[in-house]
C-alpha positions in Angstrom: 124.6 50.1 132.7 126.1 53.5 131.1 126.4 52.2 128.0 122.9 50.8 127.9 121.5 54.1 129.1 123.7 55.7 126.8 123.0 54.0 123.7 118.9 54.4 125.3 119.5 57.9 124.6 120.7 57.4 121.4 117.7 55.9 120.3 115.7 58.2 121.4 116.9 61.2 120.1 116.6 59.1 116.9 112.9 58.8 117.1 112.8 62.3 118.0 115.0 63.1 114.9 112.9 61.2 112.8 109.4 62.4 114.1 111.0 65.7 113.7 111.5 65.1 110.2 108.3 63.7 108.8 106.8 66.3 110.1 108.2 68.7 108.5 108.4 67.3 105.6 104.5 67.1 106.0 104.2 70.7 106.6 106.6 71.4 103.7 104.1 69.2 101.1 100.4 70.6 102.7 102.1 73.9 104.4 100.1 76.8 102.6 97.0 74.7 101.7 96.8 74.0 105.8 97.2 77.4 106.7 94.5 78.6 104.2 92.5 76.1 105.9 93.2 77.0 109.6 92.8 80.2 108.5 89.3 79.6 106.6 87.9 76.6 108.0 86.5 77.7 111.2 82.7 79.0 110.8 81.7 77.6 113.7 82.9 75.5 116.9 82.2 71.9 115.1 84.1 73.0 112.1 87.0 74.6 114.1 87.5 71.3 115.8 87.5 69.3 112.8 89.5 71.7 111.1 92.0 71.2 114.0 91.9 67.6 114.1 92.6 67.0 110.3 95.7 69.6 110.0 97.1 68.0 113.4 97.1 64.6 111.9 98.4 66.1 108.5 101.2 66.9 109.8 101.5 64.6 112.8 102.2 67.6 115.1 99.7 69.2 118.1 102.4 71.5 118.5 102.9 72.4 115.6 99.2 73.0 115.2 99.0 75.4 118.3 101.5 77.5 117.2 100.0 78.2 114.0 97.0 79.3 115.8 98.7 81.2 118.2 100.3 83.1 115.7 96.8 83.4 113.6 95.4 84.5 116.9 98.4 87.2 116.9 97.9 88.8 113.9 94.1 88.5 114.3 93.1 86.1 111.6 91.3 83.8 114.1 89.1 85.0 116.7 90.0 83.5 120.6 86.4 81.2 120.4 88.1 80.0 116.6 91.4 79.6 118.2 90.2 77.5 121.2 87.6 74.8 118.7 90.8 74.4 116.9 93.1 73.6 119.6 90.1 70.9 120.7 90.4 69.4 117.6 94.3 69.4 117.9 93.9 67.3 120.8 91.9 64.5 118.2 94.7 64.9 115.8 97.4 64.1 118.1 95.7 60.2 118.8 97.5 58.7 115.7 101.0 59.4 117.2 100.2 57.3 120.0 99.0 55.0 117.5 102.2 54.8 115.2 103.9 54.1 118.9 102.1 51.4 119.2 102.3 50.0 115.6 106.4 49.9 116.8 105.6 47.4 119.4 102.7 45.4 118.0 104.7 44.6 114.7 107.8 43.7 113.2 108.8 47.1 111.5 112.2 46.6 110.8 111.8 45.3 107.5 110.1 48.3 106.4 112.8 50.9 107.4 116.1 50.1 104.7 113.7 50.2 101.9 112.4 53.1 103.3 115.9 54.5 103.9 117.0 53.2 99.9 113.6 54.8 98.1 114.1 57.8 100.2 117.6 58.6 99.0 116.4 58.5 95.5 113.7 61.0 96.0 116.5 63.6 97.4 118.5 63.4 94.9 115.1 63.7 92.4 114.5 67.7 93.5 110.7 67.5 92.3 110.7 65.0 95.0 112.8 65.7 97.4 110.2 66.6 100.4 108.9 62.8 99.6 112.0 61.5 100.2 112.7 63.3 103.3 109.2 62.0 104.5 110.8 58.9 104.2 113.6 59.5 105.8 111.6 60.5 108.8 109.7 57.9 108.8 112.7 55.3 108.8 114.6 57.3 111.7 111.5 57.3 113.3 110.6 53.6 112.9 114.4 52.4 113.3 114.9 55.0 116.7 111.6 52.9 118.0 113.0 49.6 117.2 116.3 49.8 118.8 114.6 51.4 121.8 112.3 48.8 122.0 115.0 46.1 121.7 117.5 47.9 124.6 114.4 48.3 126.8 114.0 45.1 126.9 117.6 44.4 126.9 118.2 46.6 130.1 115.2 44.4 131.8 117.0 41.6 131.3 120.2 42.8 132.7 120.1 41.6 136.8 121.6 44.2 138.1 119.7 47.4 135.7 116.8 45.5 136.3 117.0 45.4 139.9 118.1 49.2 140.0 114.9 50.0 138.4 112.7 48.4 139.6 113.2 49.3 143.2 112.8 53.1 141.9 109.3 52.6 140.7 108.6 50.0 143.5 108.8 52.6 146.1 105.5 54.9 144.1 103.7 51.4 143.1 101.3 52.3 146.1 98.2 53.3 144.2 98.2 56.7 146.1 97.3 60.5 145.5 100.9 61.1 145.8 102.4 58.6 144.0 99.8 59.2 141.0 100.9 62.6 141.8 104.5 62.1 141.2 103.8 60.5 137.7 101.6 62.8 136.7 104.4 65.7 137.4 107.0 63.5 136.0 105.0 63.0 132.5 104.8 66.9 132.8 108.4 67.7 133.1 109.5 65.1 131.1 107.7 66.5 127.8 108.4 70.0 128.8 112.0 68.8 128.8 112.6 67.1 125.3 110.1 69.1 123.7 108.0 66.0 122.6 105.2 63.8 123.9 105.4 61.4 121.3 108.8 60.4 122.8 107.8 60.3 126.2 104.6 58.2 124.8 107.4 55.8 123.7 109.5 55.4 126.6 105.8 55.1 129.0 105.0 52.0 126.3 108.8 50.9 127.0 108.6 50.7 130.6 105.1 49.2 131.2 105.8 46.5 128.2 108.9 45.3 130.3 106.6 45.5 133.2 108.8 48.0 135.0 105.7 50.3 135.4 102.3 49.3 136.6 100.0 50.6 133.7 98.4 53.1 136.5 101.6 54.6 136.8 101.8 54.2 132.6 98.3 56.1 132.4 99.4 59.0 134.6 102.6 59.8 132.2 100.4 59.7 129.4 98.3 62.5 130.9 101.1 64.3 132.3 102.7 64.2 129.1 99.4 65.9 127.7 99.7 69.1 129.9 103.3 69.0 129.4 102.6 69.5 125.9 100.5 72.8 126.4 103.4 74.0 128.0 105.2 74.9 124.3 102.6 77.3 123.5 102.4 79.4 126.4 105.8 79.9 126.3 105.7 80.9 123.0 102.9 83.7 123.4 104.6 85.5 126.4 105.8 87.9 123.8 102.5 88.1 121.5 99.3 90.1 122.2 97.0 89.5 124.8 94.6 86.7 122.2 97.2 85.1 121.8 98.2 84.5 125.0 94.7 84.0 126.1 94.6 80.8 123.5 97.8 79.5 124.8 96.3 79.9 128.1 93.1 78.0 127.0 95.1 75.1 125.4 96.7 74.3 129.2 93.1 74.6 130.6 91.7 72.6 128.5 94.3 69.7 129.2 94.4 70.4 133.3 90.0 70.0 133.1 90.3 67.0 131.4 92.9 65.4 133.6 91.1 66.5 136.9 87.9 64.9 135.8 89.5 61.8 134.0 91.7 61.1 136.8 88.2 61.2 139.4 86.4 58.5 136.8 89.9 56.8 136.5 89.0 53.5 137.8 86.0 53.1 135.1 87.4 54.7 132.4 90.2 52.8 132.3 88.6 49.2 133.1 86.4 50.5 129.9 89.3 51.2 127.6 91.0 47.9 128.7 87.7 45.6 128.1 87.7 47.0 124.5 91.1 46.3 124.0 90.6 42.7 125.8 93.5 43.6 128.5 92.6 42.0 131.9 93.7 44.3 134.5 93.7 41.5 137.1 96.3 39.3 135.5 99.5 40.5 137.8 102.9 39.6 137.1 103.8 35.7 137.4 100.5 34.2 136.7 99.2 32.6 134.2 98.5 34.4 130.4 100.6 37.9 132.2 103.3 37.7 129.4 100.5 37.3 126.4 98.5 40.5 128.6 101.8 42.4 128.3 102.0 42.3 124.8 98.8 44.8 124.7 100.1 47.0 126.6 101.0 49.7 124.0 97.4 49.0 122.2 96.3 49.7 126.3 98.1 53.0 126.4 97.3 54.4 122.6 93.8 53.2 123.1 93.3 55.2 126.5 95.3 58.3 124.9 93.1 58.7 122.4 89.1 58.3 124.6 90.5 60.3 126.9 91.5 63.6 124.3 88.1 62.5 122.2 85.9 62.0 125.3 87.6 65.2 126.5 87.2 67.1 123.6 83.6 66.5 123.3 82.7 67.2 126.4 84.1 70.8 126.1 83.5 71.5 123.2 79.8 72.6 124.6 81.9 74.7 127.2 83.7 76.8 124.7 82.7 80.2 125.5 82.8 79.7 129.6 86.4 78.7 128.7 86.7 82.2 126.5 85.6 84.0 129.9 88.0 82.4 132.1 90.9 83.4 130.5 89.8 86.6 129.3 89.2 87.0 133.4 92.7 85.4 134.3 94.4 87.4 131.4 94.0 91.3 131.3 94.7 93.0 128.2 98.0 95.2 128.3 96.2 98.5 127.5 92.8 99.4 126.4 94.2 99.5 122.8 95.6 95.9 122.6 91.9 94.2 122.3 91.3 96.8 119.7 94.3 96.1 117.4 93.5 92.5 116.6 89.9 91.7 116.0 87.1 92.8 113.9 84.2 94.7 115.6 81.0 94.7 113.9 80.8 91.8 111.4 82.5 89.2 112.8 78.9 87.4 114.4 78.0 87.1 110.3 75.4 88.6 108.5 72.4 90.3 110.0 68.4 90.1 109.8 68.7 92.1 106.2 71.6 93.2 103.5 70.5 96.8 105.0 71.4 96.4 108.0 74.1 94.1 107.3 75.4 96.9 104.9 75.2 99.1 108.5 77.5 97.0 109.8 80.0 96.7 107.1 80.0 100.3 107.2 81.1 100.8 111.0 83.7 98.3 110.4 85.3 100.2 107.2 85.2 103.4 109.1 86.7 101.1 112.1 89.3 100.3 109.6 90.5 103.8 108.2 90.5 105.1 112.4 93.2 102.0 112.5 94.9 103.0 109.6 94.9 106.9 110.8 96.7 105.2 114.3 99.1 103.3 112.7 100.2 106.6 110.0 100.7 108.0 113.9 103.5 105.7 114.4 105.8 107.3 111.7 106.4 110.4 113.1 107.5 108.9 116.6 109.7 106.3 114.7 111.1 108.8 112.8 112.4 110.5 116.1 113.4 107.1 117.9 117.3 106.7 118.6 117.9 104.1 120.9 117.8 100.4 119.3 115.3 98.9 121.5 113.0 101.4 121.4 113.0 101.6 117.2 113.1 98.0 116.7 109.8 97.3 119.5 107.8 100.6 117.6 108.9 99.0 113.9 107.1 95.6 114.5 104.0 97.4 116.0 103.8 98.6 112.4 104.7 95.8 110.7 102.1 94.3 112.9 99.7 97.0 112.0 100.1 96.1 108.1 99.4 92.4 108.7 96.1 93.6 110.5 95.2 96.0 107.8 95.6 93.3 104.9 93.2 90.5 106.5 90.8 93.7 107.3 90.9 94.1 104.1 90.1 90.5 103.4 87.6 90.0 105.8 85.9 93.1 105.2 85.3 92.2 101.4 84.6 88.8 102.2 81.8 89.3 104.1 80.2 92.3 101.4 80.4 88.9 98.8 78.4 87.9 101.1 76.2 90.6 101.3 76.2 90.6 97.8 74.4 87.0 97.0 71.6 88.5 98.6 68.5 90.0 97.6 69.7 93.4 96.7 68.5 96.8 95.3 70.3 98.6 93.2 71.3 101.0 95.4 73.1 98.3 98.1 74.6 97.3 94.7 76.4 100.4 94.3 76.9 100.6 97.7 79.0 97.5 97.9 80.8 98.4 94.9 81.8 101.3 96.3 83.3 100.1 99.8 85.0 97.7 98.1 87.1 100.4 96.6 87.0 102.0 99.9 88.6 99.0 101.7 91.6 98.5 99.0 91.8 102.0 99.2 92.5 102.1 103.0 94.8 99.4 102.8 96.9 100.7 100.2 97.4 103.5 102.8 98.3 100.7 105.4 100.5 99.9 102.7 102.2 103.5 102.1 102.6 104.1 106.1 104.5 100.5 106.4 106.8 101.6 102.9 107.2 105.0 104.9 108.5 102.9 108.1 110.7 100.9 105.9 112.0 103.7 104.2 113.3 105.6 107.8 114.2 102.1 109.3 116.9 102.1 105.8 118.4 105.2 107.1 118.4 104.3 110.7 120.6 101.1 109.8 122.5 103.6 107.5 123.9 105.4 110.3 123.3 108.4 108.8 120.8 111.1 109.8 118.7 113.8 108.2 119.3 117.0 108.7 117.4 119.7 110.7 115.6 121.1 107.9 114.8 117.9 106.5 113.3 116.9 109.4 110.8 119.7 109.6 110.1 119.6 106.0 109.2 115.6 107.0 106.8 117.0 109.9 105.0 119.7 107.8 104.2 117.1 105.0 103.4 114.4 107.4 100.9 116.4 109.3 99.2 117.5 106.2 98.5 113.7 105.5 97.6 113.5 109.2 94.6 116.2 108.6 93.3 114.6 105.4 93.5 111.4 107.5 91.2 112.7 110.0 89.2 114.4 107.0 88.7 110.9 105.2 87.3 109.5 108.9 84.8 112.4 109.1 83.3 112.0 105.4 83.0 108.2 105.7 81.1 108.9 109.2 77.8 109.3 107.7 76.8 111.3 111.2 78.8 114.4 110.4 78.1 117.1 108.1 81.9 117.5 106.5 82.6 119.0 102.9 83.9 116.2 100.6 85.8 119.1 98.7 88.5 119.9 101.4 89.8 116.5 100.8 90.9 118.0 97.5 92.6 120.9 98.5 94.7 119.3 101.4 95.9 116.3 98.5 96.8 119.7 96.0 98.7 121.5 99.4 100.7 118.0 99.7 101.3 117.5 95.6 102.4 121.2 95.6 104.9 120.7 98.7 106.3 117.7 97.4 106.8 119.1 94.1 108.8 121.9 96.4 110.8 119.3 98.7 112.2 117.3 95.3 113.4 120.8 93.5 115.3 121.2 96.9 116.5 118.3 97.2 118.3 118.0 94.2 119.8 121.3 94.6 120.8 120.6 98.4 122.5 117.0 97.0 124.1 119.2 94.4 125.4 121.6 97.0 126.6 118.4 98.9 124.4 119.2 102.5 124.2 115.6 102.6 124.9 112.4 101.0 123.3 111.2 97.9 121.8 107.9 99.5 120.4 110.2 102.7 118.6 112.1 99.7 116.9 108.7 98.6 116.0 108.1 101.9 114.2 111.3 102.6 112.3 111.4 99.0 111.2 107.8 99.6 109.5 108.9 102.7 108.0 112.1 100.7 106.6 110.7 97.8 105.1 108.1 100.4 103.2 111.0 101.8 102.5 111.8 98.2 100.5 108.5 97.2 99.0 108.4 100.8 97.1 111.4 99.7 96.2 110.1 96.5 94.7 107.2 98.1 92.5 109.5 100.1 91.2 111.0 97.4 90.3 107.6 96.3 88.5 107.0 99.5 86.4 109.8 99.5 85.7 109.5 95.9 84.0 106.5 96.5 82.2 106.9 99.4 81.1 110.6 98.5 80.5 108.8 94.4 82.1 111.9 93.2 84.7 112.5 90.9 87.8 115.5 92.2 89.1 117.3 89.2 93.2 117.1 90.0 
């Protein structure tokens, strides 16, 4: 008995191995095109879902899926509504594991795995197609893992004894009761949650109901225990992303607990409806007549009811997307009044409006949205600049690695949505006007880009172990407040409201050319006069001419919005 459940183990850790593998070797071959897609691909709620249900059964992975939008969701290239028709779709996607289960059982696949083992070795040693090969790889592991699990299932049945053993287990929950569906619906849960992998609880459930160990009741409840189970991945994932992303972790669970609450009350009927497609008579019991040839649907039983239940389900809440958004935007509070702020476009992200005017209105809060983001995260320097303890400079330096992932899909976005503008019926003037934000918009973000290279610069002499002196310090502080003010002068000229005078953007970029023509002099002379090492002088001009180019880029900003040209 050991042994057997031993070498049941076995078996299935090489399904898992093997599901493991073709899946990644499916998200190596279609990786960046899926992404693009998830990322691109979700308009609206119908096109989210089918977006979610075609890179799900790309890469034969819900999980893998939900991640991905998790993490979208976290660096705010998917909106929480995008996130949750995506996750519906997921649920679609995941069917044809089930299905591949069940192709296991129905057929005789061993033939299929040696060749599939022989071609597959080939491709690896062939590097253009090596990710082919280790598809096929997976596939055989997976194939051969459900096989020889198949065949000691059946083996263990037929022991007395291990058959006896079992059986009494489950005989004592084979009263069709709340608790006893209870139990197997909890079980399905852990299970999954445990070995990380519903497709290998789906096989042992098709295992122990094709032996007729389990009652396909008790079958059906695994299945949807092992589809909450499955949610479970995600939301552990997101405890340490923003409050979205969390939020879509949180709707993914929903999601699954709603549709097992209201399948589980239509059970009886949903079920008999599944089984008369699939031509399994549920009275046949065992010992009578045709129960062995009734058996042998089983696993078309379980696939077929795993997949209407997650379609059924899906469609019926796909209508109920946004009441879904509220509750757990209700259950989940963000952090800090900032948090919601950090993630998510403002004014554009509906799509266009009545008119390229007023659409152009829009576009233009968002931009000055943008450079107010941009102005928070150059704020960050400074205090990472003074941080000493580990933690503390580690948590602030992925805020603003954060905040330049953020700042390069504004960027995106933002210009996307002016090409849209654009195709339009336009004047001349809107013309101009979305020339000109586009260069605003790369502007901004090059700035993004020169507060992240000034955060990289100070985290290169925080893992130096070296330290700036006092003096370089305060020259740091003087020239980073200088780009602080013509930050907050850039904000005021692109507010259209307030009456600001373009020019002084000029002289605060000559005051910080002029100082940083000062601090290099000095430097070399205080290297020279050995106050500090060589490298900690690379360190602390990096940051400098940083502050340099940040002001140039202003200038830029300005220029474009104010469509004049500063004399430098």
């Amino acid at each position: 008995m050991t042994w057997m459940a031993l070498k049941m183990l076995g078996c299935l850790a090489l399904l898992m191995f093997g599901m493991k593998s073709m899946s990644e070797a499916l998200q190596k071959m279609a990786g960046p095109q899926l992404r693009h897609v998830l990322g691109t691909m979700t308009t609206n709620r119908f096109t989210g879902m089918l977006t979610g249900m075609f890179v799900t059964a790309s890469v034969q992975s819900s999980t893998a899926t939900t991640l991905m939008t998790v993490s979208f969701v976290n660096a705010g290239l998917l909106t929480l509504m995008q996130a949750i028709s995506i996750i519906l779709g997921a649920h679609i996607g995941t069917t044809v594991t089930a299905w591949i289960m069940s192709l296991g059982f129905s057929f005789n696949i061993a033939n299929f795995v040696y060749p599939a083992f022989f071609v597959g070795i080939i491709l690896v040693y062939l590097n253009k197609k090596r990710v082919l090969g280790e598809f096929l790889f997976g596939v055989g592991f997976l194939f051969l893992g459900l096989t020889t699990l198949k065949e000691t299932g059946f083996a263990v049945v037929q022991d007395p004894s291990a058959s006896a053993s079992i059986s009494s287990f489950f005989a004592r929950f084979s009263d069709p009761n709340f608790f006893n569906s209870l139990f197997f619906l909890v079980m399905g849960t852990v299970l999954t949650l445990c070995v990380q992998s519903s497709a290998a609880i789906m096989a042992i459930t098709m295992i122990l109901c094709s032996t007729g160990v389990l009652h396909i009741d008790q079958g059906i409840m695994l299945v949807l225990g092992e589809n909450i189970g499955t949610t479970i991945t995600a939301n552990i994932v997101a405890l340490s992303a923003n409050t979205q992303a969390r939020r879509a972790a949180l709707a993914h669970f929903t999601i699954n607990v709603i549709g097992v609450i209201w399948v589980v009350i239509v059970l009886k009927w949903f079920l008999a409806a599944v089984c008369g497609v699939v031509g399994f008579d549920l009275s046949i019991h065992m010992g009578e007549p045709g129960y062995e040839k009734n058996l042998a649907k089983i696993s078309v039983v379980l696939a077929s009811f795993h997949s209407a239940f997650n379609v059924s389900n899906t469609f019926i809440q796909i209508w109920f997307i946004k009441y879904i958004e509220k509750f757990v935007c209700k259950v989940i509070k963000p952090k800090n009044s900032e948090e919601e702020e950090d993630s998510r476009l403002h004014f554009i992200s509906s799509g266009l409006m009545g008119t390229p005017e007023l659409s152009l209105l829009e576009a233009r809060k968002e931009i000055s949205l943008f450079a107010t983001r941009t102005r928070k995260m150059f704020n960050f320097v400074p205090n990472l600049l003074e941080m000493k303890e580990e933690n503390d400079f580690v948590k602030l330096f992925a805020r603003i690695e954060k905040y330049e992932g953020i700042s390069d899909n504004m960027e995106i976005e933002i210009a996307k949505y002016l090409n849209q503008v654009s195709e339009g019926r336009l004047s001349p003037e809107s013309k101009t006007t979305i020339q000109a934000m586009l260069r605003e918009i790369s502007e901004i973000e090059s700035i993004g880009d020169s507060c992240y290279n000034m955060a990289r610069a100070i985290n290169r002499k925080f893992r130096s172990k070296e330290d700036f002196t006092a003096e370089q310090y305060e020259h740091i502080k003087h020239i980073m407040g200088l780009c602080d003010k013509a930050l907050e002068h850039m904000i005021a000229v692109l507010d259209d409201s307030q009456q600001v005078d373009a020019n002084r953007t000029l002289n605060l970029e000559n005051e910080i050319n002029d100082y940083r023509k000062l601090l290099k002099e000095k430097n070399v002379a205080d290297i020279e006069n050995q106050k500090y090492s060589y490298q900690m002088g690379v360190h602390y001009m990096d940051v400098v001419n940083d502050c340099e180019k940040l002001g140039d880029y202003v200038v830029n900003v300005v220029e474009a919005h104010t469509n004049k040209k500063f004399s430098t």
